[in-house]
LOTIMI-209875 format. One record per residue (C-alpha): x, y, z; residue number from 1; residue in one letter. Coordinates in steps of 0.2 Angstrom, whole numbers. Example, Ala and Ser with C-alpha at 12.3 -4.5 7.8 and 13.67 -1.06 7.14 Angstrom:
2
SITE/u/v/w/i/aa
SITE/62/-22/39/1/A
SITE/68/-5/36/2/S
//
This chain:
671
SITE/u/v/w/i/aa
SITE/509/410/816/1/X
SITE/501/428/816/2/X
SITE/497/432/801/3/X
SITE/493/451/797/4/X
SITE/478/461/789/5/X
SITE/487/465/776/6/X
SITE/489/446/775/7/X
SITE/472/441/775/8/X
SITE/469/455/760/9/X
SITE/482/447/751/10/X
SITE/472/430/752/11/X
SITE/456/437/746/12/X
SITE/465/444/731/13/X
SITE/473/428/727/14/X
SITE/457/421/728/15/X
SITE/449/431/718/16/X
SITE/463/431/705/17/X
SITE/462/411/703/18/X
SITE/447/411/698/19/X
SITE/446/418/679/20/X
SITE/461/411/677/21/X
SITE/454/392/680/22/X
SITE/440/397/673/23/X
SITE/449/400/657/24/X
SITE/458/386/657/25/X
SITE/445/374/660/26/X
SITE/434/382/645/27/X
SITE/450/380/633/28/X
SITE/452/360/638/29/X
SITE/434/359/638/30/X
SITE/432/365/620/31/X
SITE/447/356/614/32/X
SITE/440/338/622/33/X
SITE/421/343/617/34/X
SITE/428/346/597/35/X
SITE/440/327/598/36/X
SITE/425/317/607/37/X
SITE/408/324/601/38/X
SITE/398/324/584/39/X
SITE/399/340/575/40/X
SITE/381/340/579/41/X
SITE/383/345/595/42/X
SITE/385/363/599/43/X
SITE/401/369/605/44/X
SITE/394/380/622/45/X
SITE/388/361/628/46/X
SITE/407/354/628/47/X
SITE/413/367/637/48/X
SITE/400/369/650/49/X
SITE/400/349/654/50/X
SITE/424/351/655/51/X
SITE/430/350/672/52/X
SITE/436/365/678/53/X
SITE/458/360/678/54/X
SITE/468/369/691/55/X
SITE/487/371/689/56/X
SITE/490/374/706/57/X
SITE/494/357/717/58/X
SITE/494/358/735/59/X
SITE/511/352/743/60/X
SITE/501/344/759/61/X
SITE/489/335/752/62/X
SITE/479/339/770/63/X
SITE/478/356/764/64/X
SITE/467/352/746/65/X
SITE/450/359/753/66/X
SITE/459/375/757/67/X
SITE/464/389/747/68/X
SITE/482/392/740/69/X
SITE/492/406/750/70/X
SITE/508/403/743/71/X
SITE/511/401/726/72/X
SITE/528/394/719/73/X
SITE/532/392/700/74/X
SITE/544/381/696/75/X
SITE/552/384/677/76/X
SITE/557/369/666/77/X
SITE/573/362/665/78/X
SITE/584/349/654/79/X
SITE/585/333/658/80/X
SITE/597/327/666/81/X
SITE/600/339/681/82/X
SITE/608/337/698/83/X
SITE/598/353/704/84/X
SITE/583/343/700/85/X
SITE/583/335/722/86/X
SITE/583/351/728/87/X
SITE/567/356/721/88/X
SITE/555/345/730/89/X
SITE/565/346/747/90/X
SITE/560/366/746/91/X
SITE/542/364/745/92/X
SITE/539/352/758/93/X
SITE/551/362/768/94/X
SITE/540/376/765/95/X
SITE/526/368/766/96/X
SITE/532/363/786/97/X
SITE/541/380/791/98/X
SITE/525/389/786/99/X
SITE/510/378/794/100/X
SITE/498/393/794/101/X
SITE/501/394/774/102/X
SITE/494/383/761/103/X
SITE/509/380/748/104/X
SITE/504/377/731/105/X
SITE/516/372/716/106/X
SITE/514/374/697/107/X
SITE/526/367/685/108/X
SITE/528/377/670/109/X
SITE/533/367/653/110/X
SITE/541/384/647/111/X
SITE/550/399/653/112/X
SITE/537/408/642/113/X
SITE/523/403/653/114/X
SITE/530/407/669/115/X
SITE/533/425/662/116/X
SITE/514/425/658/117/X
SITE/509/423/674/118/X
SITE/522/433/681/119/X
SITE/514/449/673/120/X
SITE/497/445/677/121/X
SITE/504/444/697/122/X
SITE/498/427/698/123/X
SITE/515/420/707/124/X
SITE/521/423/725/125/X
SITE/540/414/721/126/X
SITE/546/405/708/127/X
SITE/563/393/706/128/X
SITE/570/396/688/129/X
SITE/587/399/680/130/X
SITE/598/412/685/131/X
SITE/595/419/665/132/X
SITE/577/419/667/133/X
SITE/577/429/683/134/X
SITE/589/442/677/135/X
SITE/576/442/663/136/X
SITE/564/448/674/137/X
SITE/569/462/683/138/X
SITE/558/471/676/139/X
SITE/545/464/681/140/X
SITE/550/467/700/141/X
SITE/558/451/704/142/X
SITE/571/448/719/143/X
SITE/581/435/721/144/X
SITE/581/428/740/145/X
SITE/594/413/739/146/X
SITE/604/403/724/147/X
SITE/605/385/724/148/X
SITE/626/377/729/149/X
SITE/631/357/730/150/X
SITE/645/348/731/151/X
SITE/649/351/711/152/X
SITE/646/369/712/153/X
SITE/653/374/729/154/X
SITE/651/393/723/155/X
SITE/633/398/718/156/X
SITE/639/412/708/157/X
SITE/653/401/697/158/X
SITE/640/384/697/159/X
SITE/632/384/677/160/X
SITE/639/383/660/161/X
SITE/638/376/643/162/X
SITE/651/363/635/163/X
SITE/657/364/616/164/X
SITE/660/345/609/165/X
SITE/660/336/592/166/X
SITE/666/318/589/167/X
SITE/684/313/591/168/X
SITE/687/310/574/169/X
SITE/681/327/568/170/X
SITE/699/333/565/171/X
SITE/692/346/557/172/X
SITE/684/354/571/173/X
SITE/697/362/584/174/X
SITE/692/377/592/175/X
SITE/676/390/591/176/X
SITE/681/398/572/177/X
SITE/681/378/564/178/X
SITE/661/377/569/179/X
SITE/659/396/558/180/X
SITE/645/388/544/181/X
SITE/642/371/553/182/X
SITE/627/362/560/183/X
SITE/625/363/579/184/X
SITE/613/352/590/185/X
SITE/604/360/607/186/X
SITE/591/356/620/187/X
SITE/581/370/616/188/X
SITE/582/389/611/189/X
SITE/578/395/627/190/X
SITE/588/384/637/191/X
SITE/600/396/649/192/X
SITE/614/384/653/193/X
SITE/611/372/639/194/X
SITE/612/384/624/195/X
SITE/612/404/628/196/X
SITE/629/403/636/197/X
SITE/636/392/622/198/X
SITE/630/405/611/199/X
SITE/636/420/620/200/X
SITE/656/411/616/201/X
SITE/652/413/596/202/X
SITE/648/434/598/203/X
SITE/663/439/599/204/X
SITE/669/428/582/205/X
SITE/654/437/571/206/X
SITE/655/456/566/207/X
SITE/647/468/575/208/X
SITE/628/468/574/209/X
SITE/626/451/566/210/X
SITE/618/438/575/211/X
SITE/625/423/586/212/X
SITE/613/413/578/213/X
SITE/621/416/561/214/X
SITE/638/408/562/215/X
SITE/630/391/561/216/X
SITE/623/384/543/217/X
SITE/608/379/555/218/X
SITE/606/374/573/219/X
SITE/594/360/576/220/X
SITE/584/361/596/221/X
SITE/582/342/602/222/X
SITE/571/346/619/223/X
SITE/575/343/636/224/X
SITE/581/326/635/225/X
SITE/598/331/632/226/X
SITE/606/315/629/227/X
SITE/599/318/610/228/X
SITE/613/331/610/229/X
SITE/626/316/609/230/X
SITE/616/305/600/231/X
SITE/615/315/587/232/X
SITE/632/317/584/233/X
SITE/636/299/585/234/X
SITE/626/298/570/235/X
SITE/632/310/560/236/X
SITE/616/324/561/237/X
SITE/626/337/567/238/X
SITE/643/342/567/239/X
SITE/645/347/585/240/X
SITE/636/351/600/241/X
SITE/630/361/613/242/X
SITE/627/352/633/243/X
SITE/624/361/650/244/X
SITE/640/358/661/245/X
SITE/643/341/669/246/X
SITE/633/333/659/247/X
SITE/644/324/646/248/X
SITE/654/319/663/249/X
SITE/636/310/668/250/X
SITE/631/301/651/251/X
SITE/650/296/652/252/X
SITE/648/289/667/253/X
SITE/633/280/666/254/X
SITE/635/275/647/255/X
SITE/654/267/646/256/X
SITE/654/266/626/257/X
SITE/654/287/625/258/X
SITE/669/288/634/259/X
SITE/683/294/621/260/X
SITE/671/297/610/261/X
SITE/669/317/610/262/X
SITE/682/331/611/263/X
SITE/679/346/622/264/X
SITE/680/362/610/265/X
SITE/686/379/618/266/X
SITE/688/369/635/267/X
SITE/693/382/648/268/X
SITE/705/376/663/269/X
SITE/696/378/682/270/X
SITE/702/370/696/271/X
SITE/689/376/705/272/X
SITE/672/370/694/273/X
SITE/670/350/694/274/X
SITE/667/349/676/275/X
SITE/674/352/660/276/X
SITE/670/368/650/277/X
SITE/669/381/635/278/X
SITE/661/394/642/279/X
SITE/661/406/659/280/X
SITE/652/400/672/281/X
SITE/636/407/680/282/X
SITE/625/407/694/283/X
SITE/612/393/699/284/X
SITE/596/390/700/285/X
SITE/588/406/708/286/X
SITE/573/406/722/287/X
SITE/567/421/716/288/X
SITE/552/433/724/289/X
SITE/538/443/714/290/X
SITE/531/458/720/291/X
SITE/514/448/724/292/X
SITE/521/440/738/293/X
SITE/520/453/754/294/X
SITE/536/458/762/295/X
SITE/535/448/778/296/X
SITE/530/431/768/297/X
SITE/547/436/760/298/X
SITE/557/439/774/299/X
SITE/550/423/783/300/X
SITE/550/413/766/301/X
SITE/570/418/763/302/X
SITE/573/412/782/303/X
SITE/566/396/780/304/X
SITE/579/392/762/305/X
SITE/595/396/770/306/X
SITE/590/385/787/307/X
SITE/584/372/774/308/X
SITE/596/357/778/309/X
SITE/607/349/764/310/X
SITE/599/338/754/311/X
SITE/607/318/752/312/X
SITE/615/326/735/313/X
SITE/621/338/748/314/X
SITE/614/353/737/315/X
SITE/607/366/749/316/X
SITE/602/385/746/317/X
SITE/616/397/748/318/X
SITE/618/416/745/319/X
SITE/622/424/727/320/X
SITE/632/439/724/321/X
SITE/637/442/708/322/X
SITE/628/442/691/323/X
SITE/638/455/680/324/X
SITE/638/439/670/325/X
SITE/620/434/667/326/X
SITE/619/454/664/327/X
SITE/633/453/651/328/X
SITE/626/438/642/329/X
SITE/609/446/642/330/X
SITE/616/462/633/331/X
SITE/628/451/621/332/X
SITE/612/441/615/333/X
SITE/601/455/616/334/X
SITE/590/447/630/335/X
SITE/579/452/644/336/X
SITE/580/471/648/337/X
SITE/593/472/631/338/X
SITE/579/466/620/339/X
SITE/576/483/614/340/X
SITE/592/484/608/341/X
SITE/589/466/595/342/X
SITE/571/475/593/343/X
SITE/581/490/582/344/X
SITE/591/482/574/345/X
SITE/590/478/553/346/X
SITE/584/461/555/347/X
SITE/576/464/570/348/X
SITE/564/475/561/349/X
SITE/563/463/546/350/X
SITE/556/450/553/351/X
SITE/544/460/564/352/X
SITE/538/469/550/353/X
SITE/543/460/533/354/X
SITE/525/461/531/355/X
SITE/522/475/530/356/X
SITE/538/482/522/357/X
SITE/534/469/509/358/X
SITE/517/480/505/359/X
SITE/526/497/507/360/X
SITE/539/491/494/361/X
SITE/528/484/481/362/X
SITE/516/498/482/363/X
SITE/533/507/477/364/X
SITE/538/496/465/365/X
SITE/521/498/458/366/X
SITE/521/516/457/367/X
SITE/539/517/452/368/X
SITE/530/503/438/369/X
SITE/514/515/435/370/X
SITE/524/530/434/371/X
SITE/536/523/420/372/X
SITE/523/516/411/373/X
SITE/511/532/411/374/X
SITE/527/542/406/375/X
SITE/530/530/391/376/X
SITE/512/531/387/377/X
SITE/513/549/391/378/X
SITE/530/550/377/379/X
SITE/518/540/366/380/X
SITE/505/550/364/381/X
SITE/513/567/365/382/X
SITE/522/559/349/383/X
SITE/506/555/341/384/X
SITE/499/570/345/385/X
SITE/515/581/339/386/X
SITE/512/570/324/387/X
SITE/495/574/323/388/X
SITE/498/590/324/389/X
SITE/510/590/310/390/X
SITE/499/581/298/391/X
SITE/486/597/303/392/X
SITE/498/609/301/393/X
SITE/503/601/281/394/X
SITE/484/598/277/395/X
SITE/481/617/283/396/X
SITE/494/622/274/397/X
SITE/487/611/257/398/X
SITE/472/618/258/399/X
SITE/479/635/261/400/X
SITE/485/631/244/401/X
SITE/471/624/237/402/X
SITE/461/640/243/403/X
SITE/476/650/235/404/X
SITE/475/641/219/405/X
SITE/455/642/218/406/X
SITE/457/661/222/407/X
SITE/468/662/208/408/X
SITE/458/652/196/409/X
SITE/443/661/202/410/X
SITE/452/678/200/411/X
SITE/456/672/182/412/X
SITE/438/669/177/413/X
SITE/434/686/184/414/X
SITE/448/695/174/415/X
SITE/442/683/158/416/X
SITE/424/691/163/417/X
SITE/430/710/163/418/X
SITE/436/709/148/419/X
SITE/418/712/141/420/X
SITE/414/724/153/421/X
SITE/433/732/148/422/X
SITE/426/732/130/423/X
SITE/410/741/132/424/X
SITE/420/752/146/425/X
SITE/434/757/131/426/X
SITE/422/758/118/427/X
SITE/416/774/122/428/X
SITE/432/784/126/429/X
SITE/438/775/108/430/X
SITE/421/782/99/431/X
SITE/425/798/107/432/X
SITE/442/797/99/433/X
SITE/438/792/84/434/X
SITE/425/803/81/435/X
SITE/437/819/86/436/X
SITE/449/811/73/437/X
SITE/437/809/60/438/X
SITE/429/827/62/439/X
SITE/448/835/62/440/X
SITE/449/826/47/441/X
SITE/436/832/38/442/X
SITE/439/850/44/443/X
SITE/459/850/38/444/X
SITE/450/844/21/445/X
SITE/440/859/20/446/X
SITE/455/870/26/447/X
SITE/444/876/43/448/X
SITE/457/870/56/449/X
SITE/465/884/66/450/X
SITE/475/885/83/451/X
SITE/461/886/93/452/X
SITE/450/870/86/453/X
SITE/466/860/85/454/X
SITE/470/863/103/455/X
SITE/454/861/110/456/X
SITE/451/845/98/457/X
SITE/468/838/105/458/X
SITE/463/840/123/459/X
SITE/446/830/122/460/X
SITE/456/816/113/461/X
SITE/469/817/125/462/X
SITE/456/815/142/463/X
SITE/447/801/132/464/X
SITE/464/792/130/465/X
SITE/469/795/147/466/X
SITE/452/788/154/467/X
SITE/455/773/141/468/X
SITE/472/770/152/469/X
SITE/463/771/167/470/X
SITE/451/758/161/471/X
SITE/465/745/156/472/X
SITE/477/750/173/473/X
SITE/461/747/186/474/X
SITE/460/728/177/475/X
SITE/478/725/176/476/X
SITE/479/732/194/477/X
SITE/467/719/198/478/X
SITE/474/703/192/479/X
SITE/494/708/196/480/X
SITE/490/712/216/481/X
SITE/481/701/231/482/X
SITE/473/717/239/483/X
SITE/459/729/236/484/X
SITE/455/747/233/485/X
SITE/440/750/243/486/X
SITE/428/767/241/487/X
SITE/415/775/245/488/X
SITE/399/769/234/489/X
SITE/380/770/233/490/X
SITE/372/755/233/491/X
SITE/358/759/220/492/X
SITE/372/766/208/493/X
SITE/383/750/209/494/X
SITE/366/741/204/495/X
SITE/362/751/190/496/X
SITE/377/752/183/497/X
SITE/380/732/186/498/X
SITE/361/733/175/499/X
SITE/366/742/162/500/X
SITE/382/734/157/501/X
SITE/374/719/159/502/X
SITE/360/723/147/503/X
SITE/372/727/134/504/X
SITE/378/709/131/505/X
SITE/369/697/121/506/X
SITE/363/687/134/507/X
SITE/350/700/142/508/X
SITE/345/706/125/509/X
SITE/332/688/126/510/X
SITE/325/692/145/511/X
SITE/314/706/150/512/X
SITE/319/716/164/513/X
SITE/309/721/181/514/X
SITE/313/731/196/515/X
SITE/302/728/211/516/X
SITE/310/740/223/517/X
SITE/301/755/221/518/X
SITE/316/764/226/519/X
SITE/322/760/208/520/X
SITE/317/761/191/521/X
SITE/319/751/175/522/X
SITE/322/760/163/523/X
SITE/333/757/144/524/X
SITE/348/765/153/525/X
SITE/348/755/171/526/X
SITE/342/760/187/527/X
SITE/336/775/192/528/X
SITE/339/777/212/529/X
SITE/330/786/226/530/X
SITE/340/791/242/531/X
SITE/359/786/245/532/X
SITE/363/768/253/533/X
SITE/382/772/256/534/X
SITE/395/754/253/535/X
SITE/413/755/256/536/X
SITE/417/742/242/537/X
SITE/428/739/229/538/X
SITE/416/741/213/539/X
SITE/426/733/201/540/X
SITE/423/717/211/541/X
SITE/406/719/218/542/X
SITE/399/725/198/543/X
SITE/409/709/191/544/X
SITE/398/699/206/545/X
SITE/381/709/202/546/X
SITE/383/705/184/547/X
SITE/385/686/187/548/X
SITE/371/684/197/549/X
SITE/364/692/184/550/X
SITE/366/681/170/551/X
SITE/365/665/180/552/X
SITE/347/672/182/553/X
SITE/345/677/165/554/X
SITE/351/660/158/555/X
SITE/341/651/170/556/X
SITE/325/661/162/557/X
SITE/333/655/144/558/X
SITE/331/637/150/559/X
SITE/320/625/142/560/X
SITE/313/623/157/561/X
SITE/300/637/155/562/X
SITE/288/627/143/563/X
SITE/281/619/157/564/X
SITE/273/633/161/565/X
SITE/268/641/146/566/X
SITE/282/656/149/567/X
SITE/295/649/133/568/X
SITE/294/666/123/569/X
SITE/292/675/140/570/X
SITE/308/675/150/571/X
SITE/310/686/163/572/X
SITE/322/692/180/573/X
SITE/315/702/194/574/X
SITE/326/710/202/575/X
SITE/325/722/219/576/X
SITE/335/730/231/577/X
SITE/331/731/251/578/X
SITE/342/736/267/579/X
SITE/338/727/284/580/X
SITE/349/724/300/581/X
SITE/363/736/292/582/X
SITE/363/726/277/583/X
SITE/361/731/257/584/X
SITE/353/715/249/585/X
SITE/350/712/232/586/X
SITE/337/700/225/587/X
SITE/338/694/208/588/X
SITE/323/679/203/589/X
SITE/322/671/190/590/X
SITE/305/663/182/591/X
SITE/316/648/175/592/X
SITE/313/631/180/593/X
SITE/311/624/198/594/X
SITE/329/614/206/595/X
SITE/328/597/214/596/X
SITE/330/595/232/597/X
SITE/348/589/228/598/X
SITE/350/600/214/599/X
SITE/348/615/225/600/X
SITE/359/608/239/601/X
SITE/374/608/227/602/X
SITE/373/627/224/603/X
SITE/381/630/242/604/X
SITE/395/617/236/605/X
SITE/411/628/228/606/X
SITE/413/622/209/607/X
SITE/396/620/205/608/X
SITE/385/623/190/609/X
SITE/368/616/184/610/X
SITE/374/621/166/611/X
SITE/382/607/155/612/X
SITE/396/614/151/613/X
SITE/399/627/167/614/X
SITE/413/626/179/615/X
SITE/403/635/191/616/X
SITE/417/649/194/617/X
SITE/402/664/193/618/X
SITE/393/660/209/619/X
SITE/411/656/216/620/X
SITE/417/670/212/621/X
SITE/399/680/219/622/X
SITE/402/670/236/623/X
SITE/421/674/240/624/X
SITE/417/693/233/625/X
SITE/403/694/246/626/X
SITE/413/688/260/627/X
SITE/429/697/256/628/X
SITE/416/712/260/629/X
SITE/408/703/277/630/X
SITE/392/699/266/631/X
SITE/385/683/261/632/X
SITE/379/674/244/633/X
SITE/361/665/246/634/X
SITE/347/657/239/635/X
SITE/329/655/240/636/X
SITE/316/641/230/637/X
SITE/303/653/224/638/X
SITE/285/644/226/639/X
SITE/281/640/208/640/X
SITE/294/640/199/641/X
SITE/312/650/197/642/X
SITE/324/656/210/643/X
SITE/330/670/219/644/X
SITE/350/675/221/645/X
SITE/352/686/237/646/X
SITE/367/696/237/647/X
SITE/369/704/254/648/X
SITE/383/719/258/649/X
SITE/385/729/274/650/X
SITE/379/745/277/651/X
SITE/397/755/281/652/X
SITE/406/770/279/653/X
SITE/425/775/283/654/X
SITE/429/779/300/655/X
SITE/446/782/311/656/X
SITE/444/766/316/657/X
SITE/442/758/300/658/X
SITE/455/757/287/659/X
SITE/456/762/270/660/X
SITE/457/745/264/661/X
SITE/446/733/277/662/X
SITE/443/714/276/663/X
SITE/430/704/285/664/X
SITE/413/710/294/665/X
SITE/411/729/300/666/X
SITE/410/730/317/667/X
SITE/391/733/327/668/X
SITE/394/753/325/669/X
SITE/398/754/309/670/X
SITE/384/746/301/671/X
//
């Protein structure tokens, strides 16, 4: 035989290909034995190194083991029992002698899954395998070259087959609808003529898209000794079952007691198939070619099957020409090349990835979970918070209150401390009065009033009267409205006359006045001022404020207090009057005695008084005055003894900015 370069190329690369792959095995069988044979204290590299190396590939001559396969033949699994089985062993030794320059080489595959493996990895010249499984691997670029026929299969495209049965005495069981939610027995799940063609018969009994599969409760596999198919009904584990055609003729015939004892379901009438069956028929077994195998091997190897002589079963290799049925099952069951068809579908992608669509939908079932509950707590809090807000909204609004009803007790106070001021105020126009009374008395009595005196008289008791009214209306005004009448005021004058009212009560008649700003001068009547210090104040309220101050100080000097240092019958208040940042301040010390540390911290509090029986409404009153006008009320520990009131004011006159009426601190430019 002549065998070509291309040939000899094709050798070396088979060659070279055998070798990882024996490699490989041998380093799996050699870890497996080396982990069930040696202590655990032996590493696992010295198991594999000391393994046989195993190859697969068996030599059909056995002159030929020294030399390298050429020809490589896979031969797939198949049920037992099988009248294809003869044929098998006459091909390769009648390969082995129609090609003498070739080295024939077998290896039997326990499963269709296997021989596919090597397939892909072009590790296979030929391989003999069900008509299913070679139509399952067109893809892959195999060609058939010859299709097994015998004397039960006279056509090699009508030869295979499945057969439906249950036992006899299943009444229950008629036809392919009765097995819908029974439990069926098979030789395995990839079996071709044992189970797929069985199961192409139920497709058209499930809607469209369900799985064969499905229409049984269960389906139990038994291997592939197929006489466990019977057996198994026989003892009641299934209900029915599924064999390869021709079979349940051979159990029949070779066990006696079987015969009667099943009933064919779906069985399909042909006079020409030998056997009984439930299903369409379908080609044999297939010698199929890969694309490893060189064209002329083909050619030659294809030659050599159809001369091949019928074997004493008379099965022999013919020619097949039609496999629109394999084709059809392979689409119906979603096989092969139609795999991507199962791979799409719902259940398809379920159980490829329930996985992960199980993460996907609990991460969304635990935002979903997250989401509700940070809305609730969301609706929780914003009710706290709304709640919150309206217990701030009812305690400002309280205290809004309070401040209104201090204001007004406050208010009262003042308008109980005008009342003095209003009586020295009034007793001057009512003097005045009185005295124009008294003297036109006097003159009517002596008969000296004329026109002109009386009308003159009656005019200076009329201006007096009215400035009397206006005396009264300023403090009425003042405790009937919230608001305040704002003018233009010197700052020393508001002193001095805050001074000399004050110094007409009884209270200042016990204290001796000073002045210490040089700017003023203390004198019987008040005050004597250099220079203007303009204030836009309401005076009413900043004299009543002045005039506190001043007689907090001057019973502070009254206090008994002032023993201690020798100043009893000495009682004085020092008063003075700067301006600094824009500010009028007025000082007003005391020499009474000196405050505690917690004694002092309680004048900033509101409603406080270090007299027994004060409310402490004056300094109160002093505070809110002074912020009303954007100043503050203060206080100073003088070193020995005594204290000091500072009363500060802003510096401001009327502007078109500035209304008549302001309230709150002046802005920069208009201090």
């Amino acid at each position: 035989m002549t065998v070509s370069k291309d040939r000899k190329a094709d050798r070396k690369r088979s060659r070279a290909g055998l070798r990882p792959h024996i490699l490989s095995r041998a380093l799996f069988t050699g870890f497996v034995v080396g982990l069930a044979t040696l202590s655990a204290a032996f590493p696992a590299s010295s198991a594999r190194a000391s393994a046989p190396e195993i190859d697969p590939w068996v030599h059909v001559r056995a002159d030929q083991r020294d030399t390298a396969c050429t020809v490589r033949v896979g031969v797939s699994s198949f049920a037992e029992l099988n009248p294809n089985h003869p044929i098998i062993n006459a091909t390769l030794e009648h390969l082995a002698r129609t090609l003498p320059r070739e080295t024939v080489c077998v290896n039997y595959y326990p499963t269709t899954e296997r021989l596919a493996a090597d397939l892909r990895r072009k590790e296979v010249d030929f391989f003999i395998a069900s008509s299913g499984f070679y139509r399952r691997t067109l893809l892959l670029g195999a060609k058939d070259l010859s299709v097994v026929a015998g004397p039960h299969a006279p056509d090699p495209n009508r030869a295979e087959g499945s057969v439906f049965l249950t036992r006899i005495d299943r009444t229950d069981i008629r036809d392919l609808e009765d097995l819908r939610g029974k439990t069926l027995v098979a030789n395995l799940d990839w079996g071709f003529s044992g189970f797929q063609t069985a199961l192409r018969e139920i497709v058209p009994l499930q809607p469209q898209g369900a799985r064969a599969k499905d229409f049984f409760r269960s389906i139990a596999f038994v291997g592939h000794d197929q006489k466990a198919v019977p057996e198994a009904l026989l003892e009641g584990r299934a209900d029915a079952g599924a064999l390869k055609t021709c079979l349940l003729e051979e159990y029949e015939a070779r066990r006696p007691e079987w015969k009667g004892k099943f009933r064919v379901i779906n069985e399909i009438p042909d006079t020409d198939f030998a056997c009984r069956t439930s299903t369409r028929l379908y080609p044999n077994w297939v010698f199929a070619a890969t694309p490893r195998a060189p064209t002329a091997l083909a050619r030659r190897t294809a030659l050599a099957l159809l001369e091949m002589p019928r074997t004493e079963e008379g099965l022999y290799w013919g020619i097949g020409t039609d496999f629109s049925e394999v084709d059809g099952l392979m689409r119906d069951l979603r096989l092969g090349p139609y795999e991507i068809l199962d791979e799409w579908s719902l259940r398809a992608l379920w159980e490829r990835y329930k996985v992960l669509v199980s993460v996907l939908l609990t991460l969304v079932a635990g935002g979903l979970l997250h989401a509700w509950r940070a809305e609730r707590l969301v609706r929780r809090r914003t009710a706290q918070l709304t709640a919150a807000h309206a217990r701030e909204k009812a305690a400002a609004r309280e205290a809004r209150l309070q401040e209104e009803r201090l204001a007004l007790l406050q208010k009262r106070a003042a308008v109980g401390q005008m009342s003095n001021m209003v009586a020295h105020e009034l007793r001057q126009p009512l003097a005045a009065i009185l005295a124009y009374g008294h003297g036109l008395e006097r003159l009517a009595e002596a008969g000296r009033v004329n026109a002109d005196v009386l009308g003159s008289t009656l005019v200076k008791i009329t201006r007096e009267a009215e400035r009397a009214n206006g005396i009264v209306e300023r403090v009425r005004q003042y405790a009937r409205t919230k608001s305040v009448r704002r003018t233009s005021t010197d700052a020393r004058a508001l002193f001095d006359e805050a001074v000399r009212a004050f110094r007409l009560t009884e209270r200042a008649r016990r204290v001796a006045f000073e002045a210490a700003d040089e700017t003023l001068d203390a004198t019987e009547d008040g005050l004597r001022a250099v220079g203007p210090l303009p204030l836009w104040v309401d005076e009413l309220e900043t004299g009543l404020a002045l005039q506190n101050l001043l007689r907090n100080a001057a019973d502070a000097a009254n206090s008994q207090g002032a023993d201690e240092r020798g100043e009893r019958g000495n009682p004085r208040v020092r008063f003075s009057l700067s301006s600094s940042g824009g500010y009028v301040v007025y000082r007003i010390e005391d020499n009474g005695p000196r405050l505690s540390d917690e004694a002092f911290a309680r004048l900033s509090m509101p409603l406080t008084s270090e007299k027994p029986e004060g409310l402490g409404l004056g300094l109160g009153i002093a505070r809110s005055i002074a912020q009303a006008h954007g100043g503050q009320v203060a206080f100073e520990r003088l070193e020995t003894s005594g204290l000091a009131a500072l009363f500060a004011l802003p510096i401001q006159t009327p502007s078109a900015g500035y209304p008549h009426e302001p309230s709150g601190k002046p802005s920069s430019d208009e201090k």
